[in-house]
C-alpha positions in Angstrom: 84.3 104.7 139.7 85.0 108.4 140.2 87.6 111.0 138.6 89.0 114.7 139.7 90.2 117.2 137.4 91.3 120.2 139.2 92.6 123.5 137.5 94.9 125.8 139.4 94.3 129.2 138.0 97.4 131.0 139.9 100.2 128.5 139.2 98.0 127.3 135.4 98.1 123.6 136.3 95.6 121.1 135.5 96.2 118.0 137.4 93.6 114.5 137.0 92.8 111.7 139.1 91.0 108.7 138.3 89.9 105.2 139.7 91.1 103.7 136.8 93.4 104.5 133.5 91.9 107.0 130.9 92.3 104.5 127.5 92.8 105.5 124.3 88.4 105.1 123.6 86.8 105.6 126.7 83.4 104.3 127.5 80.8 104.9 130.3 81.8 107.9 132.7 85.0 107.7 131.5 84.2 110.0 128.6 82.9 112.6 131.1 86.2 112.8 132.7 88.2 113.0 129.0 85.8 115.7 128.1 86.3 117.4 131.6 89.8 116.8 131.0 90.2 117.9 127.7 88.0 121.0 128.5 90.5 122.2 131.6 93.6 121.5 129.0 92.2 124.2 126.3 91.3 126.4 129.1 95.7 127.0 129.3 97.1 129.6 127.5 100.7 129.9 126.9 102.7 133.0 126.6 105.2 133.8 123.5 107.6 132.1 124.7 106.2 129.4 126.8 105.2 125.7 125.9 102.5 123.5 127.5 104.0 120.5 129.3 102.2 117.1 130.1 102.5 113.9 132.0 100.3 111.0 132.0 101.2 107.8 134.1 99.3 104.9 135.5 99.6 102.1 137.8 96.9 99.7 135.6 99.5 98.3 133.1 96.7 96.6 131.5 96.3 96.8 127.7 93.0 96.2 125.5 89.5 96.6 126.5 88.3 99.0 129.4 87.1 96.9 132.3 84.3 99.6 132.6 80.8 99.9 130.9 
């Protein structure tokens, strides 16, 4: 399983992959990548007059239980 977080410094973007969904508690590696995530999302700072604005989406529709270790 692998992940990507990738911080854009010019344009402030933080954009994530993953091989799988990020759930609600991670286990295994996947709670590297929320604190790799998480870390790259504090690193924004937003101006006076600016707000921070996020997506998340995923193809896994699957609820319950990660089907990681």
């Amino acid at each position: 399983m692998s992940f990507r977080v990738l911080i854009d410094d010019e344009s402030r973007d933080v954009q994530a992959w993953s091989s799988v969904r990020l759930p609600f508690e991670p286990k295994g590696w996947l709670v590297d990548f929320r604190l790799e995530l998480a870390a790259a999302c504090r690193s924004l700072a937003a101006g006076p007059d600016e707000v921070l604005h996020a997506c998340y989406s995923a193809r896994d529709r699957t609820r319950g239980t990660s089907r990681t270790s």
